[in-house]
Structures are given as structure tokens and as C-alpha cells.
N, C-alpha and C positions, 0 to 999 in steps of 0.2 A: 700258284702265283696270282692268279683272278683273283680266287679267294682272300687274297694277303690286301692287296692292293683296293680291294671292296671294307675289309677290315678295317684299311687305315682311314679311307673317306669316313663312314660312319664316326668314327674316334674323330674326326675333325668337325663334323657336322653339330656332335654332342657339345665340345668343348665351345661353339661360337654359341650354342644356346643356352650354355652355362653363364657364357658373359654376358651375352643380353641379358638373361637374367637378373644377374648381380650390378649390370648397368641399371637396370631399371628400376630395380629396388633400393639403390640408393637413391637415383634421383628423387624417386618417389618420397621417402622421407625427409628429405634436402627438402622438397619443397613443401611437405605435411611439418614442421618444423619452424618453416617461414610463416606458415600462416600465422593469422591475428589469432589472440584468444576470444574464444566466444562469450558474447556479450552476458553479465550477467543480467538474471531474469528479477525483477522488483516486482515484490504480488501488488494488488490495489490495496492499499489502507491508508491510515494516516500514522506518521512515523516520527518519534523524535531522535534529530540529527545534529550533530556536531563533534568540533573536537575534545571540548570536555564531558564526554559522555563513552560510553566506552567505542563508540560507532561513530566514527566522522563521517561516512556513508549508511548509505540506508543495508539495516538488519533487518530479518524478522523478528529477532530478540527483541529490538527497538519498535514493534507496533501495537499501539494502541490498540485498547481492547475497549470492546463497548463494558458498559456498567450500568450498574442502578441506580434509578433517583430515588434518593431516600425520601421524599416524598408520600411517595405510594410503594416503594418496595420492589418497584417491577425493571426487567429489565430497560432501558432508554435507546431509542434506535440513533438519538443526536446526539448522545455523551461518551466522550470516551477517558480511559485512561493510563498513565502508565506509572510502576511505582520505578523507580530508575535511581543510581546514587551517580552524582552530576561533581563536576572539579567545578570552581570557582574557576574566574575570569573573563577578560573580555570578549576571547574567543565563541565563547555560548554555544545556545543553539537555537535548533530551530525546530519550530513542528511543517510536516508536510502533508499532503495528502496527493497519492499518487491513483491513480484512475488512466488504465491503459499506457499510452503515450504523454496524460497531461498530470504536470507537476505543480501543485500550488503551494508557495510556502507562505507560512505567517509567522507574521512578528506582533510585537506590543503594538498599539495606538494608543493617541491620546486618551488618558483615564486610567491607563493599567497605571499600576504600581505597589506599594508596599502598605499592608494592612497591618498598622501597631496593635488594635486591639480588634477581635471581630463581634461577632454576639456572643451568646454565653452557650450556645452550644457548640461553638467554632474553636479551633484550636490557640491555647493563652501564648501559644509563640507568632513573633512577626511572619506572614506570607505576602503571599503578591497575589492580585488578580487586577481582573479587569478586562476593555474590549480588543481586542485584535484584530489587524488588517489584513489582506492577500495583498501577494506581489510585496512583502517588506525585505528588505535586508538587514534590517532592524533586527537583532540576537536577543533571545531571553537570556539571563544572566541569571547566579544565587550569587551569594553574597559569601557564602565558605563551602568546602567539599563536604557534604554530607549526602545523605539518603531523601529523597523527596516523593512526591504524588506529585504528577502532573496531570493536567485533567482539561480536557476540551467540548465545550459544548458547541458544534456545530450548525445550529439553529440560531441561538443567540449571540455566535461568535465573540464566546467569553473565555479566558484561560486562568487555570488559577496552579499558584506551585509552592508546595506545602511543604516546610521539612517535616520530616518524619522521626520522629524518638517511642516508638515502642515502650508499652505497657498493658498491664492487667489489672482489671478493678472489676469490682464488682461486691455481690454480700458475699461469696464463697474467699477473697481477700481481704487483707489485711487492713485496708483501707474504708472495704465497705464499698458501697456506691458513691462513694463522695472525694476517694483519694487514690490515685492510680500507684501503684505498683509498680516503679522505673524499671526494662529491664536492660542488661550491661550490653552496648554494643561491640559488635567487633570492630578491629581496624578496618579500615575505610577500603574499600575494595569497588573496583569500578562494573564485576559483573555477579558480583556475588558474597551479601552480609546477613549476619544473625544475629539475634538477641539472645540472653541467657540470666537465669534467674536458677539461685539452689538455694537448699534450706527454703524455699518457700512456703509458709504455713498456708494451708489452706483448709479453710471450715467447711462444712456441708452448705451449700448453696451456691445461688450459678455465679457467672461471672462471663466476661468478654475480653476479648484484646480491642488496646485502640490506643490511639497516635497522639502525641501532644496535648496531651488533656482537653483533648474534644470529639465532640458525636457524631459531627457535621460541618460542610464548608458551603454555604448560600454560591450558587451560582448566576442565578438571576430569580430575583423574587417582585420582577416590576410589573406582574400580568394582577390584573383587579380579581381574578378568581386563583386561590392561594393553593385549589389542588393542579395546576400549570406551572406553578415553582419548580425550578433546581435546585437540588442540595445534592451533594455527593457525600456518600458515607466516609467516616475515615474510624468506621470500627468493625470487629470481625466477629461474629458468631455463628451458630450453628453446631458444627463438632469440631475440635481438637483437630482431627484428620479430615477435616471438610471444612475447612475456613470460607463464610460466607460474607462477602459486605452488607452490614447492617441487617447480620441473620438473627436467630432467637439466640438467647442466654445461652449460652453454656453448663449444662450443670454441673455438679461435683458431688456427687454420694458418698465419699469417702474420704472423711478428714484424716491429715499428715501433711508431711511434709515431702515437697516436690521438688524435681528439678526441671524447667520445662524450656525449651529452644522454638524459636519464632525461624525459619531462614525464606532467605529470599534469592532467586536466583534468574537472571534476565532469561527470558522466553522458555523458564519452568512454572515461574509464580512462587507462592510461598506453598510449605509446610511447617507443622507441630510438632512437637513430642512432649509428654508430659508425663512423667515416671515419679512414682511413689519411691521416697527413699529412705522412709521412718516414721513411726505414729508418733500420737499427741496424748499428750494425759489427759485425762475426764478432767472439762472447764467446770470450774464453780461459777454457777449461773445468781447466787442466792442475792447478787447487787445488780442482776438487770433488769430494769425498769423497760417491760416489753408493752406496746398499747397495737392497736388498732390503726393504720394509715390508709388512706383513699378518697374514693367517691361513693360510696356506697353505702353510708350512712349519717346521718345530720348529728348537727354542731349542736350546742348549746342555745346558740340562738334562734336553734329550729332550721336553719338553712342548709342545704344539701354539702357537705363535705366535696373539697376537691386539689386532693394526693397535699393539702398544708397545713391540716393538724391532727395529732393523733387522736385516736377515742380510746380511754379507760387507763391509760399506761399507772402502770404498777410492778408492784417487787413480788418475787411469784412464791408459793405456798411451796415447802420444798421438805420432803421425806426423802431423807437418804440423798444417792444420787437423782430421783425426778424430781421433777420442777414443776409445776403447774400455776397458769396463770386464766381466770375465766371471765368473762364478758357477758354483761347481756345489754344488747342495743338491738334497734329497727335498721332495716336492711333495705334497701333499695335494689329492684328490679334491673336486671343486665347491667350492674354496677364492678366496681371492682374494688379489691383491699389488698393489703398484706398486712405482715406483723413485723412492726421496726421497733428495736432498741433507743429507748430517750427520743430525741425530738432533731435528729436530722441524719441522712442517710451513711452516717460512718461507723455505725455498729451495727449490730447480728439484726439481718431482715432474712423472714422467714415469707415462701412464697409456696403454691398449691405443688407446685412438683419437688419440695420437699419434705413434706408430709404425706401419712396414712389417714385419709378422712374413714371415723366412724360416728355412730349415731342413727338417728331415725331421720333425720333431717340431712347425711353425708350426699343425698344425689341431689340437693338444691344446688350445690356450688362443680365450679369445672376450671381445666386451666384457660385462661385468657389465650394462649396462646405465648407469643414472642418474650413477652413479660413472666411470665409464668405468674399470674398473678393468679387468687383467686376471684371468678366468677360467679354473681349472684345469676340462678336463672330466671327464664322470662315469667315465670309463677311462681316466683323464692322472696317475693317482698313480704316482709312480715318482721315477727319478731323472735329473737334468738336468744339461747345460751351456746355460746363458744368456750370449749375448752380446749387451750393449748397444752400438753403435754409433752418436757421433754425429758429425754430420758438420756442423762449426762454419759453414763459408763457406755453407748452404745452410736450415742447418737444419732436417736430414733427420734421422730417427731411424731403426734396424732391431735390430731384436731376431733373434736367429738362433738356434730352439732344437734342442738335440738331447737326443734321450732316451737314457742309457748305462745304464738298470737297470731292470726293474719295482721 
């Protein structure tokens, strides 16, 4: 009977701490439940914000990334930018820069506004720039939904906002260096567009992507020493799968035909693809008038050449499929040249990285670099025979220099 009546207290003792229990544990949720949501965390950058953008609140997708002055090529610790596809209206936005606790936003001031034509290395569509104020409520606006650069310089408190229409040009296109290559956009998408180009022919030589048929957008050019200027790039090279602003040419070793996608996607950035998807027949070369273009050799009037007329252009010597065209002129020390078809940059330009230099004279010359041009070196002034060789069924280039003078 003890035992029974000991039995039953414990069995009572369990079941009240059962309930406590499941008292507790509900409240406890009742009131984990009530609470607020916690705050969200905004890193320090500077952001663009609004409702026509895909981010009416601050994104990280939405922040501005430093860039380079084209200029000098180097990174800029006061410019920043962001490529974003923005809705029309009046709603807008805004740029901000957030730093801990403190929020500054900017708008237009007096003097921004809308630029109908810029310089000739600036984009041939209307943009906007100009100075900006803190503390505005004042909205940026575009004028239709499209794709844009926005761009902030922080020192000179200038903004500029560019649409954006994607292209390729270069001597490896169709256009040459003198006509871009449109390519097809997608529908308008607030966090994510591509470009796309097929069948596109492309010859042996480099080329770049870039925006609105321009190189550059002047930021502020008012300082008396012109290496303090801002420009931001609005073209891309380097490699295919390494898109750099205002990086080196692009090459292309192997002519056909391509299919190649630009995309873009808010806080990925862009990538490339460019796929080979059919060769080209062997071009009959036998009507192109190829000459000499640069700084590296003198005019007729004796004056130093400089990249505005060609030297020697002519129709080239042709056996079979090669072609051959030869030269002989005075060269100038740490100068530079290529080889352009007729007399302005929209036909075949042949540069150092796409040729085989031979001769007794091939280690006077090197690539420039960015340009890929060829360089004279610093004890290569003298006098030359150049031979260009091409070789159609293959499309092989060789240059074969000889030195006949200092």
C-alpha cells in the first residue's frame, strides 16, 4: 500500500513538470514570435537606390564598385561605378554613400544635365553629367528603360549616366576600327541582360567590346596638368573570359565565323562566350592596297609621321594564294606602326601580335603593348626593307625585316 501511494505522488509530481514544461515552451515562442525582426545590416559603400531600379532599398547588388581612370589605366580610389538597367520615370534614383551610421545621398545640382554631343571619343548617344550636391532629394532620372553606367567621382563630385547598347569593333571585325559591330539585346530585365551576335565573321586580329560608339566619358578635365584628368572607360578588353575596362586588344588567331554573348548580371558583373561555329574561305587579297600607318617613320615633307598618313600603300605581289607587299623607308627610334588597308581604319589592320617576325633585323621591333602595335627599339633607327607576307589558304602573316642603313 506505501509503495502504491509513493507510486502515485511521483506519477503526479512528473505530470506537473510536464506541464510546466509545455507551459513554458509555448510562452517562450509566443514571445520569440512577438519579437521585431532584426535589423538589416547595410556594409559602408556608396549605393544606387530607387524604385526604378531593381532595389528601392539599399542592395549589395546595387554598390558601386571603384574603377579605372582611363587616363592612366590605374585603379581610382575616387571613382566609382555601377552598370545597372534603370525604368524611366519620375520616381528615380538616388546615389548614396553609407559609412557606419551616416547616410549621405546625392542628387543633380546646378550644371548637370543632358549632353547631345560629347567629344569624339565619348559616346555618339545623348547622356547626362554633371556636378552633384549632398543632402538633395532631388532624383536622377533617364529618359526610357534601358541599360546604363553610372559613374561617380567622389573628389570632384561629378556624375555621369550613360546608356549602354553593346558592341564589337575592332580589325578582327567586320567594321574594322572605325565601325562597331551592334550586338542584339535582350528584353529589358531589371536584374539581368545580354547581348548576342551569330554568324559573326571574324578575321585574324584583335578587337574589343564597347558601348555606344565610344572609348571614353571625360569626367572632369578642368585641372592645368591633363595627367589629373577623369575619364572613365566605356570599353572592355583583355580576354573573352577576363573582361577588363580599357584593357589590351583582344586577339583573334583564328578566322570564321562566331557566335558570341556579352551578359550582365547585378552583383556578378559581366561575362563572354565566343564560340567558333564555321570557317571562312581563303579572302582574295589581290585589290588590297596595304601601306604603312604611325609615328615611326617621316612624311614626304621630311616631318615625323603621326598615326595620319600612310607610307607606301600599294597592291601586293601575289603567287597563288600569298600576297606579298615590301617597303623600304627610315624608321624612328621607340616609335610605332602597323599595316592598314587604303587610308582609314575600316579595313584589314595588321598589328605585331599578328604576325611571325623573321629576318636579320626581326629583334629590332616588339609588341607595344595594349595596342599591339609594332615597336621600333631604342637602337632600331635606321633604314629598312619590310616584307609583309600573307598567306591566304592559312592565314599566316610574316614580316621579314632587314636593316640596309643606320
Amino acid at each position: 500500500m506505501i509503495m502504491k501511494n509513493l507510486m502515485m505522488k511521483i506519477t503526479s509530481m512528473l505530470a506537473m513538470v510536464a506541464i510546466f514544461a509545455f507551459t513554458f515552451g509555448v510562452s517562450s515562442c509566443s514571445k520569440d514570435d512577438d519579437d521585431p525582426e532584426p535589423p538589416v545590416v547595410v556594409l559602408d559603400g556608396i549605393y544606387v537606390v530607387g524604385s526604378t531600379t531593381a532595389y528601392a532599398d539599399f542592395n549589395a547588388n546595387a554598390m558601386m564598385k571603384q574603377t579605372r581612370n582611363e587616363v592612366n589605366q590605374t585603379l581610382d580610389s575616387s571613382l566609382y561605378e555601377l552598370y545597372i538597367p534603370i525604368k524611366a520615370g519620375s520616381a528615380g534614383f538616388s546615389i548614396t554613400k553609407v559609412a557606419g551610421a551616416t547616410r549621405i545621398t546625392y542628387g543633380p545640382a546646378t550644371g548637370f544635365g543632358v549632353v547631345t554631343q560629347g567629344t569624339n571619343d565619348e559616346p555618339k548617344v545623348p547622356f547626362q553629367r554633371g556636378p552633384v550636391v549632398a543632402g538633395s532629394t532631388t532624383k536622377f532620372t533617364v529618359p526610357a528603360d534601358g541599360f546604363y553606367h553610372v559613374v561617380i567621382d567622389m573628389e570632384y563630385m561629378k556624375v555621369a549616366i550613360m546608356p549602354v547598347q553593346w558592341g564589337m569593333i575592332g580589325a578582327a571585325t567586320p567594321g574594322g576600327w572605325s565601325n562597331d559591330t551592334m550586338m542584339t539585346p535582350s528584353a529589358f530585365n531589371l536584374t539581368k541582360m545580354t547581348w548576342t551576335l551569330t554568324d559573326l565573321v571574324l578575321q585574324k586580329g584583335d578587337w574589343k567590346f564597347r558601348y555606344s560608339h565610344g572609348w571614353k566619358v571625360e569626367i572632369d578635365t578642368t585641372n592645368a596638368d591633363p595627367t589629373k584628368w577623369v575619364k572613365v572607360n566605356t570599353n572592355f578588353g583583355g580576354a573573352a573570359n577576363a573582361l577588363v575596362p580599357g584593357g589590351d586588344n583582344i586577339p583573334n588567331n583564328t578566322p570564321g565565323k562566331y557566335s558570341c554573348t556579352l551578359s550582365y548580371e547585378l552583383g556578378k558583373g559581366y561575362t563572354a562566350t565566343i564560340t567558333k561555329t564555321g570557317n571562312l574561305d581563303p579572302i582574295n587579297y589581290t585589290t588590297y592596297q596595304m601601306g604603312i600607318i604611325g609615328n615611326a617613320y617621316f612624311l614626304p615633307n621630311g616631318n615625323p609621321a603621326n598615326w595620319d598618313e600612310n607610307f607606301g600603300t600599294q597592291l601586293p605581289v601575289v603567287n597563288g594564294t600569298e600576297y606579298t607587299w615590301t617597303y623600304d623607308l627610315e624608321l624612328i627610334a621607340e616609335k610605332e606602326f602597323k599595316f592598314r588597308q587604303g587610308s582609314d581604319w575600316a579595313g584589314k589592320i595588321i598589328g605585331y601580335g599578328d604576325v611571325t617576325m623573321a629576318g636579320p633585323a626581326a629583334g629590332n621591333f616588339s609588341d607595344s603593348g595594349g595596342d599591339h602595335n609594332f615597336k621600333v627599339s631604342a637602337d632600331g633607327a635606321g633604314m629598312y626593307t619590310l616584307v609583309l607576307k600573307l598567306e591566304a589558304s592559312t592565314e599566316t602573316y610574316t614580316v621579314t625585316a632587314t636593316k640596309t642603313a643606320k
